[in-house]
C-alpha positions as CSV (number, residue, x, y, z in Angstrom):
1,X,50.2,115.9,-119.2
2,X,46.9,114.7,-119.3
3,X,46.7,111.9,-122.2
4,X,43.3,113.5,-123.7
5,X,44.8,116.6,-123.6
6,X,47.8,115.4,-125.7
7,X,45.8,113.3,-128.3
8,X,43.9,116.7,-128.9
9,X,47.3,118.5,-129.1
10,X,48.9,115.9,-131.4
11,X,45.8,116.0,-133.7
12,X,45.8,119.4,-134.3
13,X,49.3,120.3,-134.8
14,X,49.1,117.0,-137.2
15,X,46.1,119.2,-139.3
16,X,48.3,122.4,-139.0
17,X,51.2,120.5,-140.1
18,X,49.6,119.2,-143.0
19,X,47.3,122.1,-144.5
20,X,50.5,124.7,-143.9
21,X,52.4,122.0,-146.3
22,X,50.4,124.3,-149.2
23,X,50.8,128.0,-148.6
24,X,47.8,130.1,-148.1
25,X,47.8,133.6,-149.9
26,X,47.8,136.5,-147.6
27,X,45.3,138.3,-150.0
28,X,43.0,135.3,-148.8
29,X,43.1,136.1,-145.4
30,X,42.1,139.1,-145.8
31,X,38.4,138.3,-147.1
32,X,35.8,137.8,-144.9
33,X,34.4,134.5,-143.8
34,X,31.3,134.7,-145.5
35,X,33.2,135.5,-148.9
36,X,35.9,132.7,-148.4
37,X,32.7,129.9,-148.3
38,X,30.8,131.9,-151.1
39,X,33.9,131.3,-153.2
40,X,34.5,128.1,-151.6
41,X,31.0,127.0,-152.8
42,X,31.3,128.4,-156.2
43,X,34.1,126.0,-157.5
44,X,33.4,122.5,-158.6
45,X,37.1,121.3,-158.5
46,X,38.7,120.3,-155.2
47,X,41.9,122.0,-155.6
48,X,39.9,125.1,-156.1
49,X,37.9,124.2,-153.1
50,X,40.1,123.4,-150.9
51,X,42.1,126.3,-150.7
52,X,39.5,128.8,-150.0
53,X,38.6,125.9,-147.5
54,X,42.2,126.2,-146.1
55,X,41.9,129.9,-145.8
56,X,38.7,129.7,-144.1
57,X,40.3,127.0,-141.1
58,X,43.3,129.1,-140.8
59,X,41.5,132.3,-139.9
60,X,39.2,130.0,-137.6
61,X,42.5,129.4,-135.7
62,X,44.1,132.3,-135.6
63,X,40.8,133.5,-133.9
64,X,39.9,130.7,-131.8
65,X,36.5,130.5,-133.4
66,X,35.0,127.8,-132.2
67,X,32.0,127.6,-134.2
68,X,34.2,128.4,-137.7
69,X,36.2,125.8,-136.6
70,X,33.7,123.1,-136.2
71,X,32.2,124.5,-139.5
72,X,35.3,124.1,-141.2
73,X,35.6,120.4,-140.4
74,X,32.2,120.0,-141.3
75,X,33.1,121.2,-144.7
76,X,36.1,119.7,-145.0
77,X,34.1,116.3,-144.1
78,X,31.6,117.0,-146.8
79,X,34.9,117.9,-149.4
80,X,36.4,114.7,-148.9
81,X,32.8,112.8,-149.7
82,X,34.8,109.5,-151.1
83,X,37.3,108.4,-148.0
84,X,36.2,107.3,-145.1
85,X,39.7,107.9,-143.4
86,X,39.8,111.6,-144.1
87,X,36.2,111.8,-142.9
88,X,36.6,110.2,-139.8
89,X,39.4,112.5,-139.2
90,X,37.5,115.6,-139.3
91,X,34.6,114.0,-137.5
92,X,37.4,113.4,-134.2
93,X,38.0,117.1,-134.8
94,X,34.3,118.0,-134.5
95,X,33.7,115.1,-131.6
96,X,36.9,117.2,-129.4
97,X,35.8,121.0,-130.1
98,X,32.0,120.3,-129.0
99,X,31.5,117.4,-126.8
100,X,31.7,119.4,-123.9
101,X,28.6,122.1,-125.1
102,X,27.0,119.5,-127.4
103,X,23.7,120.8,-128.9
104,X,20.9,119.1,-130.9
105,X,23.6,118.7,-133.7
106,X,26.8,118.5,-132.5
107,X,28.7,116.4,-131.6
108,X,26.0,113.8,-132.9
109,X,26.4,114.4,-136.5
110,X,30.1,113.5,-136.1
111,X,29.3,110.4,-134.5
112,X,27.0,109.6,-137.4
113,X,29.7,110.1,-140.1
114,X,31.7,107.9,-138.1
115,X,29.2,105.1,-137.6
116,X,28.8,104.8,-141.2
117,X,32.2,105.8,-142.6
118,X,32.9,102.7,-139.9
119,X,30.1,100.7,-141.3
120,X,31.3,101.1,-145.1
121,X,34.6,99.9,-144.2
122,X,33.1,97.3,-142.9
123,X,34.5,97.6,-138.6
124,X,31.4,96.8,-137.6
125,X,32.5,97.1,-133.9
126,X,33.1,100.5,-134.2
127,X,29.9,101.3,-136.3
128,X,28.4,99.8,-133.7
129,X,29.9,101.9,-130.8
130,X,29.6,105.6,-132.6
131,X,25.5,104.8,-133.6
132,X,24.9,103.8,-130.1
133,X,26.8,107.1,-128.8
134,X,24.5,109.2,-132.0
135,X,21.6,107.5,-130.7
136,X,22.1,108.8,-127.3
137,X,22.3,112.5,-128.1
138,X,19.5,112.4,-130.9
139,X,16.8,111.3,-128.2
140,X,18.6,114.0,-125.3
141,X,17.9,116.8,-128.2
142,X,15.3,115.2,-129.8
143,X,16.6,115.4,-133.4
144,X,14.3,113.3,-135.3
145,X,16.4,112.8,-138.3
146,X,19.5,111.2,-136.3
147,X,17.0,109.3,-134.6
148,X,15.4,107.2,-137.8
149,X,19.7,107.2,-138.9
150,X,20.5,105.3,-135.7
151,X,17.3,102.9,-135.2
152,X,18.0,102.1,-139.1
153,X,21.7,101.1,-138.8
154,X,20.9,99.4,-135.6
155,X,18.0,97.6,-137.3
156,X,20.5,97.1,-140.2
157,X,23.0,95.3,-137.4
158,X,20.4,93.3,-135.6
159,X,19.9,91.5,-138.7
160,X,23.0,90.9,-139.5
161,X,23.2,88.8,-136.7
162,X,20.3,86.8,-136.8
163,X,17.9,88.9,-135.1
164,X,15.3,89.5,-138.0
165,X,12.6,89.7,-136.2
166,X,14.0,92.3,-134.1
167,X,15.2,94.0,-136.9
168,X,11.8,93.9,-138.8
169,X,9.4,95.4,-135.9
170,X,12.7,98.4,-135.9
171,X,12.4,99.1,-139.6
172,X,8.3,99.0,-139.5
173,X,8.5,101.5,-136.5
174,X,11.2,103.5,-138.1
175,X,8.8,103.6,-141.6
176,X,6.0,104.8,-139.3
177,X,8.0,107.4,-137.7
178,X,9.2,108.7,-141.3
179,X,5.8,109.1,-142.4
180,X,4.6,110.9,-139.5
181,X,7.8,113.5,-138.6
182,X,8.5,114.7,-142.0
183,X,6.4,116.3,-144.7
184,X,5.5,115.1,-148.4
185,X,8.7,116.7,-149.4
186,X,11.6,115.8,-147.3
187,X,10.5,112.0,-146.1
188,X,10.9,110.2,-149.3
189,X,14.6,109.0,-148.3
190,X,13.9,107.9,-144.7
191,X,10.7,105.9,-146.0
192,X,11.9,104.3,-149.3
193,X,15.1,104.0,-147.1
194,X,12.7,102.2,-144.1
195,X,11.3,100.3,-147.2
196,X,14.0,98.3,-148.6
197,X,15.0,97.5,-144.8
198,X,11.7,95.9,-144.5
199,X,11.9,94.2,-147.9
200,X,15.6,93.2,-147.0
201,X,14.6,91.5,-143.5
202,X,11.8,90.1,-145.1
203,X,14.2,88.2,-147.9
204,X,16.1,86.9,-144.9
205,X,13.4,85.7,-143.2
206,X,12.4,83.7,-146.0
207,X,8.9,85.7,-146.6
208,X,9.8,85.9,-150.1
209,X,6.0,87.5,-151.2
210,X,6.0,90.0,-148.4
211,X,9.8,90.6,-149.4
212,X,8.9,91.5,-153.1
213,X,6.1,93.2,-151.8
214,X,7.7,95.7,-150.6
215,X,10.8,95.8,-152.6
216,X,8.5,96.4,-155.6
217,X,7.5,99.3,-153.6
218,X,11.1,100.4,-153.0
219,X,11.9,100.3,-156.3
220,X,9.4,102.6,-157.6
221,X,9.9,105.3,-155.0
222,X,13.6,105.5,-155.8
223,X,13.5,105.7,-159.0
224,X,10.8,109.1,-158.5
225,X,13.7,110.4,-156.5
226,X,16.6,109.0,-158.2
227,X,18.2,107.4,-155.0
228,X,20.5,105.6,-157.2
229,X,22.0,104.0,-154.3
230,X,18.6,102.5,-152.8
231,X,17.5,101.9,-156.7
232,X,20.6,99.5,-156.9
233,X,20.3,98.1,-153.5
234,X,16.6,96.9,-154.0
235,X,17.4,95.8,-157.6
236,X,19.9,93.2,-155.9
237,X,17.7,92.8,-153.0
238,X,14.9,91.9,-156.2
239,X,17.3,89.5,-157.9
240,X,18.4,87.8,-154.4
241,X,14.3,86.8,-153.5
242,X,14.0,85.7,-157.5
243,X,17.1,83.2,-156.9
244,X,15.5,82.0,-153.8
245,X,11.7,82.1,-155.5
246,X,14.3,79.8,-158.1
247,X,13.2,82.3,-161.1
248,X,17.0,82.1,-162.1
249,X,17.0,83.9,-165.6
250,X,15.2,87.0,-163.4
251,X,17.4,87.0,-160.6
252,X,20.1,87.3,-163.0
253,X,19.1,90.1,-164.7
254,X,18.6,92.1,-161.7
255,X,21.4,91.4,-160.3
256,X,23.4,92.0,-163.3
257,X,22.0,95.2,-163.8
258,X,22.8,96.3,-160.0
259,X,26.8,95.3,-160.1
260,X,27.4,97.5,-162.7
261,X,26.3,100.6,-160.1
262,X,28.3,98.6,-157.2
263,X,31.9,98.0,-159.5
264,X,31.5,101.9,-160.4
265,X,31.4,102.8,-157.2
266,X,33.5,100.7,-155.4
267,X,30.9,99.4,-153.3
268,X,33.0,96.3,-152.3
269,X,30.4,94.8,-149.7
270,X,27.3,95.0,-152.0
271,X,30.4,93.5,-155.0
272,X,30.5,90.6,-152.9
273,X,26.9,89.9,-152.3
274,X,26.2,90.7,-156.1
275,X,29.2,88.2,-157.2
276,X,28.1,85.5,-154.2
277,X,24.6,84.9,-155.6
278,X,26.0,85.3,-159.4
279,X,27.7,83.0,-158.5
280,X,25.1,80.6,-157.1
281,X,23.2,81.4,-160.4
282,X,25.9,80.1,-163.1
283,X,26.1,77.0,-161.0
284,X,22.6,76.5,-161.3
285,X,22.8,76.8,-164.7
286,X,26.0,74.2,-164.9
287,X,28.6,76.7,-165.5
288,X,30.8,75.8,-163.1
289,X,33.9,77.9,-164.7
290,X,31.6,80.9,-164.2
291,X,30.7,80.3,-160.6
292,X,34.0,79.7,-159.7
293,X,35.3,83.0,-161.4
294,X,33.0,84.7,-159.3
295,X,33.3,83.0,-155.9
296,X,37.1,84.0,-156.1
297,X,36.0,87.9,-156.7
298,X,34.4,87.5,-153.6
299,X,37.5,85.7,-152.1
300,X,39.1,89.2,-153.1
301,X,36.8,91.3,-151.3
302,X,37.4,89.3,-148.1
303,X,41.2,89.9,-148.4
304,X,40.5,93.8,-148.8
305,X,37.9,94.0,-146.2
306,X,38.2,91.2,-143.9
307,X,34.3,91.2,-143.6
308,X,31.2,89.3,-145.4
309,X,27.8,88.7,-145.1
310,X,26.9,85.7,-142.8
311,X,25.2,83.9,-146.0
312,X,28.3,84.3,-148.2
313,X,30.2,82.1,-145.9
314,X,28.6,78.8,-148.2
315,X,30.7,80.4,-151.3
316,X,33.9,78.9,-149.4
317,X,32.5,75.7,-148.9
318,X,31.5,75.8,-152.9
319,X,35.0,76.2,-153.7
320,X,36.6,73.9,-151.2
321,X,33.9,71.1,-152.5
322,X,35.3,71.9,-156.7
323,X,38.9,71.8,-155.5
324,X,37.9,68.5,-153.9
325,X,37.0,66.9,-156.9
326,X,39.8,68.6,-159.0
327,X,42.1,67.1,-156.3
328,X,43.8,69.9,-156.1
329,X,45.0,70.1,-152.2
330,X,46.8,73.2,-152.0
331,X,43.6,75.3,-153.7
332,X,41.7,72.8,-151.2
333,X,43.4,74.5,-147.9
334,X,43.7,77.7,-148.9
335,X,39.9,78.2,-149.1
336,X,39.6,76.1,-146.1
337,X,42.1,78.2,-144.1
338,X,39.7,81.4,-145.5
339,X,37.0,79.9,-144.1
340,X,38.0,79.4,-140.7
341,X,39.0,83.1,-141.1
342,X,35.4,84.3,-142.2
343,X,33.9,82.3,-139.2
344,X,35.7,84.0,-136.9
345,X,35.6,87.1,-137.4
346,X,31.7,86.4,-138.2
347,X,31.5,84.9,-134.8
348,X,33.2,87.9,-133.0
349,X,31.2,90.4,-134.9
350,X,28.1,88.4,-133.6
351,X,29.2,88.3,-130.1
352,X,30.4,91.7,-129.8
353,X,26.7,92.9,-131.4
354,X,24.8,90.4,-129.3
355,X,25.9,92.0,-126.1
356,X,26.0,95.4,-126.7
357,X,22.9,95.7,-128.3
358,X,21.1,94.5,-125.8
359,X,22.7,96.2,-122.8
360,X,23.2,99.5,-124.8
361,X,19.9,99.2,-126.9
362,X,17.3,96.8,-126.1
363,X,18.0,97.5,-121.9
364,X,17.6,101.4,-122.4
365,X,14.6,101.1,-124.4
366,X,12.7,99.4,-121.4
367,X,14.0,101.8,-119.1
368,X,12.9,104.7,-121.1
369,X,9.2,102.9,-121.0
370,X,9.9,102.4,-117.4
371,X,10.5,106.3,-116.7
372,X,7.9,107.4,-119.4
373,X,5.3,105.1,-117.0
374,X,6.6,107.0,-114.2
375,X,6.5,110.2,-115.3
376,X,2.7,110.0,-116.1
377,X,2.4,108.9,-112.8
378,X,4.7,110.6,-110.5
379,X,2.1,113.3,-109.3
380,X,-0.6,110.0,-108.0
381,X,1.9,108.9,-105.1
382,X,-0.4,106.7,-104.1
383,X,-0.4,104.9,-107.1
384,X,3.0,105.1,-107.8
385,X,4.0,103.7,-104.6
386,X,1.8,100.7,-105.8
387,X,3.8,100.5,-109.3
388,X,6.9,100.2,-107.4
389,X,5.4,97.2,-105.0
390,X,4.3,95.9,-108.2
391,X,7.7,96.7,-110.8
392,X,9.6,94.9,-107.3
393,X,7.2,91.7,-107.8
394,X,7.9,91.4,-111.4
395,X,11.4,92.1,-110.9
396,X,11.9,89.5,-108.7
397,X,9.6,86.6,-110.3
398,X,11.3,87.7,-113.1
399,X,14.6,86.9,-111.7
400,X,12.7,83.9,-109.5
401,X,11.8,82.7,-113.0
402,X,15.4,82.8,-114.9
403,X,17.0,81.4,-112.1
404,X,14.5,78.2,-112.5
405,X,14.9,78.5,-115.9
406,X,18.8,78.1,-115.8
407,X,18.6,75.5,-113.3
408,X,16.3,73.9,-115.7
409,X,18.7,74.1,-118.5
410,X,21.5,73.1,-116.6
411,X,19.4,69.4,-115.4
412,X,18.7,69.4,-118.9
413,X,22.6,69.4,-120.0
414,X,23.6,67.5,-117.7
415,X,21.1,64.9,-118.0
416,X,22.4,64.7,-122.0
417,X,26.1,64.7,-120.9
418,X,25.3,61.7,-118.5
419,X,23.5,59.8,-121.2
420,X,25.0,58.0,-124.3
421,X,23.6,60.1,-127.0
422,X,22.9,57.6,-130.4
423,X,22.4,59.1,-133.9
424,X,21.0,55.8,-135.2
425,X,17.3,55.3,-133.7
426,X,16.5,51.5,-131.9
427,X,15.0,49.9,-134.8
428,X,11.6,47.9,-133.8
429,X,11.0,44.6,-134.0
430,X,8.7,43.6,-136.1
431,X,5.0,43.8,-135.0
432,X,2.7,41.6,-135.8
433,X,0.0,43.2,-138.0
434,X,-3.5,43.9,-136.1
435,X,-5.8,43.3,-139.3
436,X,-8.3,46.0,-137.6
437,X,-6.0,48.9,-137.6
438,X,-4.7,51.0,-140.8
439,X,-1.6,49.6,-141.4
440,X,-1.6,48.7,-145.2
441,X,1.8,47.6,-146.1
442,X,2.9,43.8,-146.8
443,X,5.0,42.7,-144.2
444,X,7.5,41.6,-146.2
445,X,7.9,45.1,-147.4
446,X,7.9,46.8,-144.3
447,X,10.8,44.3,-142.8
448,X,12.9,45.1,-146.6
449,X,12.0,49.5,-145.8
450,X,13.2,49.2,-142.2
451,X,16.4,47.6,-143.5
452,X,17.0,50.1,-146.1
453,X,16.3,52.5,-143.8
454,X,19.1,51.3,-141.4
455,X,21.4,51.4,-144.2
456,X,20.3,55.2,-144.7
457,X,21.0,56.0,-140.9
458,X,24.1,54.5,-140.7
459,X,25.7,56.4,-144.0
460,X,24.1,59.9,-142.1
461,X,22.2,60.8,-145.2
462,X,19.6,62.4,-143.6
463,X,22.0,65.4,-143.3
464,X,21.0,66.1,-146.8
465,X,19.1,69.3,-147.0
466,X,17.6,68.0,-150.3
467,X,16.2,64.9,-148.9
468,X,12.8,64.6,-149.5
469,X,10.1,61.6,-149.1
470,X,9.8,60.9,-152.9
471,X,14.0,60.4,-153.2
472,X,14.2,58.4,-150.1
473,X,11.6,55.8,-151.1
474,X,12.9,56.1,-154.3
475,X,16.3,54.8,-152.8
476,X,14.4,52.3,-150.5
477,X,13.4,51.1,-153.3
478,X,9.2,51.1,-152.9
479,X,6.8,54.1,-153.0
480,X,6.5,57.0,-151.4
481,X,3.1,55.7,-149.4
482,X,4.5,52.8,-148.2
483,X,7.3,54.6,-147.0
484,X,5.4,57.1,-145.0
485,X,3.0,54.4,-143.4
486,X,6.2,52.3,-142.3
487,X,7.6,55.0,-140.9
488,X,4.6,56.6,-139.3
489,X,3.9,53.1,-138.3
490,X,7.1,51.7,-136.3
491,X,8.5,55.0,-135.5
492,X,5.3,56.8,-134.7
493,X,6.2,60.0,-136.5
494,X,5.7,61.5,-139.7
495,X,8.4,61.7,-142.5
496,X,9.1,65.4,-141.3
497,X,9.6,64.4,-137.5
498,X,11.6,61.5,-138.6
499,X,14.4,63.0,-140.6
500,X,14.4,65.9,-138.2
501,X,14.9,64.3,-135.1
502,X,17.9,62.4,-136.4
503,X,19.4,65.7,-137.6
504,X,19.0,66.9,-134.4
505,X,19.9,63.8,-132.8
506,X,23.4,63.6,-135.0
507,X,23.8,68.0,-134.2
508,X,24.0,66.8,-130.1
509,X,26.3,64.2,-131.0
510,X,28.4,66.0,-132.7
511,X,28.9,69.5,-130.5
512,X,29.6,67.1,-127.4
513,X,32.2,65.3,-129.0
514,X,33.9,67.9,-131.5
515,X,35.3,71.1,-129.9
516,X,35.5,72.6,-133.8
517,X,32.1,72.3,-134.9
518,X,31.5,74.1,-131.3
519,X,33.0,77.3,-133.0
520,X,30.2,77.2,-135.9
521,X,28.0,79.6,-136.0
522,X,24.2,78.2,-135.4
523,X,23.2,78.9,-138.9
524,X,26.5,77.0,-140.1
525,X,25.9,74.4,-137.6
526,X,22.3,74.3,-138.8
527,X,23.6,74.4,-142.4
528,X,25.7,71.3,-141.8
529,X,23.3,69.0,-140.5
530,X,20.5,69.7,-142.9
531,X,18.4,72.3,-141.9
532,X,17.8,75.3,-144.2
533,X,17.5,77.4,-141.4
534,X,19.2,78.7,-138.1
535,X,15.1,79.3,-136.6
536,X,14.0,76.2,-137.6
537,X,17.2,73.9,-136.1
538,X,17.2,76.0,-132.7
539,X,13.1,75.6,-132.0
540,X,14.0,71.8,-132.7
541,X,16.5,71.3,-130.7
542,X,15.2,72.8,-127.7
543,X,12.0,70.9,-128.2
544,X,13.8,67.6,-128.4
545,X,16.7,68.1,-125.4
546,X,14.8,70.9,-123.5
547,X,17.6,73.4,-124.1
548,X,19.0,75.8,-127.0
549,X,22.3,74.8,-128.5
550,X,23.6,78.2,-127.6
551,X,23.3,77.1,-124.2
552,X,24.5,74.0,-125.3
553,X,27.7,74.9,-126.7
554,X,28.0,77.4,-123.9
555,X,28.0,74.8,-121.3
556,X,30.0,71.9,-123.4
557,X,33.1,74.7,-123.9
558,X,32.7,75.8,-120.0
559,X,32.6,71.9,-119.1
560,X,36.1,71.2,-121.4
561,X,38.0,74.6,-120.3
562,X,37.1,72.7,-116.3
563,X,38.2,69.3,-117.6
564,X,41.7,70.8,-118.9
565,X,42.6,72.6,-115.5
């Protein structure tokens, strides 16, 4: 028996099996479809509900009613509003009866539910996989409204994984497209809904005043239309840019105020984001107790959903650092042993996104420009025998081009695997002082500054995020002008260059020599050795050693799989 065949088989008779468990009156049966759903809407309780429901389905059967059938599922989806299982059930139902005559709704819609029952329960794989299928169908039938659902949730995903920018051009173009395909009256969801995914990518991006911007925005459109969801989501979204904008006392009521909404409804992932920065906030505010309370909410949510936000990750290392000093070892590797956990399924998640996105998303996209450049074209053969001559040129200096750039890359590696990389920078000797240039500083300070500052390379401090040119001449014990002159003036750089290109420096060292940190993610890794952000450590990096660490790490994992063989 054909295996498709049999899973369709199996899922049915399960459904029969199941809604034949509670007998169905025969006086039931007897009423027409159209007053079994009148009666079916009438009821508020679900027991009441379902049985007309029931009644509906089993007359659907008994006829072979295709179109009652996938009706039935549809309202049986819509019934069971609150679990995802049930939903995704009937959604396989709907996705079997109409694949093979799909329509500008079906089976799309099905695929939709799935994405995002998927997406709540946090398999981001699979919410991945059913949007991109949606997505498919909604531009074949051009169904605007599945359209702005899947661009959203993909725009959703893309910055999830670190591509914000991405993400941000999506939501803008999905904001557009709201205001221009629906009327005054139906696009207030997709557009406040396109709003806080601005204001959301915005946060992450770290433009906090375009973030509020249009958060503040958000905020007031929901509340016109009672989204109570959105309402709650840009109220944490708020409190989240205050922490960062370090208005702590305002982040905190915001936040506060959008938990409660979250705990009522069992929103677990949007629990954990609410608890992490809570969190972050009483720790500010030296209640440790607090902070830790919170942290191991969070801890709970992981357990439950085996998911988190990428940014979360740091609550681990919070509570790894206090059982640290509590000495408490067992507490210690627990957390750690979570943490390991969280990075790898972050990783996977971000692998598994990475690549079908862009061969499922991003690929099709051009394509689609491609054949909408054609199409204008097609009756000028002339000319489009020239577009060809010209798309082949591109195609191959394009390809021309990455192969020179890989080559490049790999020089580039293997020039910094030949080479002894050193953290610590060659100290000068001392110059002697030309009395005509700018140099201001008494020589016997500079020689005591390039001392202490050989103290400060050696102990790695520079991997301090906080590390600023005030507290390091304050610990080198002379001001901050001095400082910056001595440094400016031995090491030709300023501060900023200085401390970065030992953190970048000490990042090389490190990914050659440990196959762990390897397994980081970027931001982590970035994290680690003092940068605030993922951007800002990969632009560096590649400046400095002429390749990405992605590539990097890439190479240095292919390079130690080839050593072990």
């Amino acid at each position: 028996m054909n295996y498709r065949l049999l899973f369709v088989f199996v899922l049915f008779f399960s459904i029969h099996i199941k809604f034949s468990a509670q007998k169905i009156p025969d006086t039931l049966l007897q009423k027409s479809n159209e007053e079994l759903l009148k009666a079916y809407g009438s009821f508020k309780k679900i027991d009441k509900k379902e049985i007309y429901l029931k009644a509906y389905l089993k007359k659907a059967k008994i006829s072979n009613d295709t179109v009652s059938l996938v009706n039935a599922y549809t309202y049986f989806s819509d019934l069971y509003l609150y679990s995802s299982e049930k939903r995704i059930q009937y959604s396989d139902s709907i996705i079997q009866l109409t694949k093979k005559n799909p329509d500008p709704f079906y089976p799309a819609s099905a695929y939709i539910v799935k994405g995002h029952e998927y997406f709540t329960l946090r398999k981001i794989k699979l919410a991945l996989d059913n949007y991109l299928i949606a997505k498919e169908y909604a531009l074949k039938y051009d169904n605007k409204d599945f359209f702005w659902d899947c661009n959203n949730t993909i725009g959703i995903l893309k910055d999830r994984i670190g591509y914000s920018e991405e993400a941000l051009q999506i939501h803008k173009q999905n904001l557009k497209f709201a205001k221009k395909n629906y009327t005054e009256s139906t696009k207030s969801y997709p557009t406040t809904a396109s709003i806080h995914a601005i204001a959301f990518t915005y946060k992450n991006l770290e433009k906090l005043d375009s973030a509020l911007y249009y958060n503040n925005i958000g905020i007031e459109k929901a509340k016109n239309f009672n989204f109570y969801l959105l309402t709650n989501l840009l109220l944490l979204n708020e409190g989240i840019i205050y922490y960062h904008k370090k208005k702590v006392i305002k982040s905190k009521i915001s936040i506060e105020k959008a938990v409660k909404h979250f705990e009522k409804e069992e929103d677990k992932p949007n629990m954990a984001e609410s608890y992490f920065y809570l969190a972050k906030i009483y720790k500010d505010l030296n209640q440790e107790d607090k902070a830790i309370k919170y942290l191991k909410k969070v801890d709970a949510i992981f357990i439950q959903t085996n998911d988190l936000l990428p940014e979360i990750r740091e609550g681990y290392e919070i509570l790894i650092e206090y059982y640290k000093k509590k000495e408490n070892t067992e507490s210690q590797l627990l957390y750690l042993e979570r943490l390991i956990s969280l990075d790898s399924v972050l990783s996977s998640n971000k692998s598994y996104l990475a690549d079908n996105l862009k061969s499922k998303y991003d690929i099709p996209k051009l394509i689609e420009a491609k054949e909408v450049l054609i199409a204008k074209l097609e009756n000028d053969k002339s000319t489009l025998k020239y577009i060809f001559i010209a798309i082949s040129i591109i195609l191959m200096l394009t390809i021309f081009g990455l192969y020179r750039r890989q080559q490049k890359f790999k020089q580039k590696f293997n020039a910094i695997i030949d080479k002894d990389v050193k953290v610590v920078t060659e100290h000068p000797t001392v110059k002697s002082i030309d009395i005509t240039n700018d140099f201001e500083v008494p020589q016997y300070i500079a020689d005591d500054i390039l001392k202490q500052l050989e103290i400060f390379e050696s102990k790695q401090e520079y991997i301090d995020n906080k590390i600023t040119l005030l507290s390091l001449a304050k610990s080198c014990k002379t001001n901050s002008t001095y400082l910056s002159k001595t440094i400016n003036h031995y090491h030709n750089k300023s501060f900023t260059n200085y401390i970065n290109d030992l953190r970048v420096t000490y990042a090389l060292e490190k990914l050659k020599d440990d196959s762990s940190f390897r397994r980081y993610t970027i931001k982590a890794i970035a994290h680690d050795t003092g940068f605030k952000s993922a951007e800002t450590f990969s632009k560096l990096f590649k400046k400095k050693n002429g390749i990405y660490p992605s590539y990097f790490i890439k190479q240095m994992d292919a390079l130690q799989k080839q050593n072990s063989m």
